[in-house]
C-alpha positions, 0 to 999 in steps of 0.5 A: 500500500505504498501509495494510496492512488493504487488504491483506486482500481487496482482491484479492476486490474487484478481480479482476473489474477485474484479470483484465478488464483484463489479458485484454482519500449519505445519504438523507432523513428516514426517521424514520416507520415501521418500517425492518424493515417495508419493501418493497424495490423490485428492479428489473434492475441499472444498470451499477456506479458510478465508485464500485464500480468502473465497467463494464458492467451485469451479465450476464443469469443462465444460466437466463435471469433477470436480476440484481436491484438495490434499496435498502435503508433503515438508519439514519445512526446506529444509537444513534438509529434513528428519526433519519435513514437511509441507503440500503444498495445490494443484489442478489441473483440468486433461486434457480435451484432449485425453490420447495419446495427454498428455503432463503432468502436467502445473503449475500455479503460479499467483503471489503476492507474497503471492496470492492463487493458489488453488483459482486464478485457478478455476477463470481464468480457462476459459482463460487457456482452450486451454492449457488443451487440453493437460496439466493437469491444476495445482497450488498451495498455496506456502508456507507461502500463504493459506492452504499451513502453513499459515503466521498469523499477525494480527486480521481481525479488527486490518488489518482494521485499518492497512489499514486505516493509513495514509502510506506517513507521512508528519511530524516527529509524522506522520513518527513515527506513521507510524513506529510504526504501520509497527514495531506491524505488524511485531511484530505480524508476529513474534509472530503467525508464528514464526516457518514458517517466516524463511523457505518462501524464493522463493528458499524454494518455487522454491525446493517446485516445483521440488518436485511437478513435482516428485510427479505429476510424470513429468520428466520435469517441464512445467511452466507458471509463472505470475509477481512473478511467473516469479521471481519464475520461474527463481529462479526454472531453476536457480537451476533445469537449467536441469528440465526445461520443456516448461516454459512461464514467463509473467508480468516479474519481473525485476530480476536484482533490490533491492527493491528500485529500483523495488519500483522506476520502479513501480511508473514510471510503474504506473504513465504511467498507469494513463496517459494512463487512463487519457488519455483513457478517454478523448480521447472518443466522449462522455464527460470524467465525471472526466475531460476535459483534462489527465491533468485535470483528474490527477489534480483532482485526486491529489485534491481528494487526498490531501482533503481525507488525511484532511477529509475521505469521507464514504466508507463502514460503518462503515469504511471511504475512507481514503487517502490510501485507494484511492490510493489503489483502483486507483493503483488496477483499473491500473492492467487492462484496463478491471478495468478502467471503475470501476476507472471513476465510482468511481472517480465520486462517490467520487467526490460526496462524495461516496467513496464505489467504489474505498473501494472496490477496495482497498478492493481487493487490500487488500484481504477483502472480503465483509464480513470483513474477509482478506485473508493472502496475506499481510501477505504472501507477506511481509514474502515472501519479506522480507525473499528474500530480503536483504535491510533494508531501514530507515525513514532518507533514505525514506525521502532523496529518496522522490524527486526522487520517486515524480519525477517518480510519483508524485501520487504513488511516496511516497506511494511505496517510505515508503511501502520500510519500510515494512521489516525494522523491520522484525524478519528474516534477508533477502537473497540477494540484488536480486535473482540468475535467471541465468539458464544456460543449460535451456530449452527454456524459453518464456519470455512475456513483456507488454509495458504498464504494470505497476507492472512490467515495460516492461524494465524488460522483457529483464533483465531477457532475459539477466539474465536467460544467452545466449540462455535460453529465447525468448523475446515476446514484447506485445504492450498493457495495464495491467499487463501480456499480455496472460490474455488480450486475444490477439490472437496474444500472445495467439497463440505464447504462446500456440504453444510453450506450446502446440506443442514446436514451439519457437516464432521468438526472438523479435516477436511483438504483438499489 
């Protein structure tokens, strides 16, 4: 949990590993013609790289056709967009309706920052199905993020060990190992990407975007951002206002906070996640096998905790489940009420002394797969961070926020107040204090808050309502848990959603889900 903007969606990024697991560079040249103007060569999809995930390759598509794979050029540096280029990793599954009924293509992005499109849509395909009646189905590795000129830090090992540190310091030698280790991360970042670190901005990767609609030959850009994906997809009709096409943004990111305060609303966000869960659990007519009351489940929890910081408990050999991890592994399992079950069996293992459960949810927080290698998610997402955002905190400024973040959570409240340190260090300075999403001249854009989210608070659906300008968006409330809303297949949203995206039927403002 070494920074707090991972937080945001990496269980988007992940699940496909988590559930998986627990169930069974730059180009050359390219300054001669016009990007715009390129033909992309689709060919059948390899299997995704270390550095989206690993695994197999995609599975064929229920009507017999195949996931389609490309790469798209984008300029390295797009105030010089006739100097070197980049290669954009892309897929896309065509539509499965007829030829007449096509609208065009429909880009995904999952979130992160830093998550893996060509891997996250094969493995939420099956929830989309309905969409791709009449879009093709596409996603992407934004820049910096898998195939897409992959940001490099650290080795497999040294991420082990990155991983493991003790992320809340409770002295002076614990906060200086800890800034210590935050400055060698960072110092590896710069070493291994050094030339791609400054072009990974959202603006970089919001202009990647309309470049995509050109070469998928769409006069519109029709969008379905999730978590990051709606910062992505408001930076895009920020600066493309008149490109927008049908547009959804769900898990919506409060676009009007710094870091801190982004940090501040997600330990309230995931605070009110483990009260539901504890509650949750306590509530049913069977025995809660990790307490007798919400309270008692989180007093336990805070002991598990407090005893792992002094003395881990094995977890998967050779590695022990250290206190960070712990928390990792909660804060993945309240990305869906889908994961609360793996939360209570691994709560119960580790208070047997088996910490292999909540290992493994850590990690698929992280990008590990099972056979030690990591995706660059981590990588990804604080390069990404890092370059949009402006702010860089001290250890004295942490240490004089923790009462207030403990205040807001007192299990989550440290671990995102020092994950504020993750840019402190970083070799390329930051944008803006927040991005610019308004878009006035917008299509209409369906923007869907959850009230029970809690990487992205449901307060910051209307922010962005208000942000994107007068009317631009249309707010849908779902009253639910986990992070987004279309993915926990109620019909309500569902519908809403895909009559917008579908046939250009604009929910009522303030529709209410349940």
């Amino acid at each position: 949990m070494a920074n707090p903007s991972r937080l945001r969606a990496a269980a988007l990024a992940t699940a496909g590993l988590l559930l998986s697991t627990l169930l069974a560079g730059c180009g050359d040249g390219g300054k001669d013609g016009d990007l715009a103007a390129q033909k992309l060569d689709w060919k059948d999809c390899p299997a995704p790289s270390e550095a989206e995930g690993g695994g197999s390759a995609p599975s064929p598509l229920p009507n017999g056709g195949t996931w389609q794979c490309a790469t798209m050029k984008a300029p390295l540096d797009w105030s010089s967009p006739k100097g070197d280029t980049i290669g954009i990793a892309l897929i896309r599954a065509k539509a499965s309706g007829p030829a007449s009924r096509r609208i065009g293509s429909l880009v995904f992005n999952f979130g992160g920052p830093g998550g893996s499109g060509v891997s996250s849509l094969p493995a939420f395909a099956s929830d989309y199905a309905a969409l791709r009646t009449r879009y093709d189905l596409v996603s992407f590795d934004p820049r910096g993020v898998g195939r897409s000129a992959p940001v490099k830090c650290e080795t497999d090992s040294q991420l082990d060990v990155f991983f493991q540190q003790d992320a809340t310091p409770d002295d002076s030698a614990e906060r200086t190992q800890l800034l210590d280790r935050t400055k060698q991360f960072n110092a590896a970042c710069e070493k291994n990407s050094k030339k791609i670190l400054p072009h990974v901005a959202t603006t970089d990767a919001a202009r990647d975007m309309d470049l995509m609609r050109q070469v998928l030959g769409d006069d519109k850009l029709h969008y379905f951002g999730i978590s990051y994906g709606t910062e992505l997809g408001g930076v895009y009709a920020h600066l493309f206002p008149k490109n927008v096409g049908r547009a959804v943004l769900d898990a919506v990111i409060d676009p009007t906070q710094n870091p801190e305060q982004s940090a501040l609303g997600q330990a309230r966000g995931f605070q009110l996640a483990l009260d539901n869960f504890a509650e949750d659990c306590t509530s049913k007519p069977t025995q809660c096998p990790i307490g007798s009351t919400p309270q008692d489940v989180k007093n336990r929890i805070a002991k598990l905790l407090n005893d792992l910081e002094k003395t881990p408990i094995p977890g998967i050999a050779p590695r022990q489940l250290t206190q960070t991890a712990a928390t990792n592994g909660i804060a993945q399992s309240l990305y869906s009420k889908d994961f609360w079950q793996y939360l209570t069996e691994g709560l119960e293992q580790a208070y047997a002394g088996d910490g292999k459960i909540l290992m493994l949810l850590s990690d698929a927080m992280n990008g590990r797969s099972e056979d030690g290698e990591y995706s660059n998610i981590t990588a990804a997402n604080i390069a990404i961070s890092c370059a949009d955002q402006k702010p860089r905190y001290t250890a004295d400024y942490v240490q004089q926020k923790l009462p207030e973040f403990r205040a807001a959570s007192p299990l989550f409240g440290d671990y995102l107040a020092w994950g504020m340190l993750s840019c402190t260090d970083w070799p390329v300075a930051g944008a803006a204090d927040h991005p610019d999403v308004s878009a006035p001249g917008s299509a209409p854009i369906l923007v869907v808050g959850n009230t029970g989210d809690p990487a992205t608070p449901y307060e910051g659906a209307k922010k962005m309502v208000d942000a994107l300008g007068k009317g631009v968006a249309v707010e849908l409330t779902y009253k639910g848990q986990g992070h987004g809303a279309y993915d926990s297949r109620n019909r309500c949203v569902q519908s809403a959603v895909n009559g917008y995206l579908l046939d250009g039927k604009e929910p009522q403002a303030g529709t209410v889900c349940s």
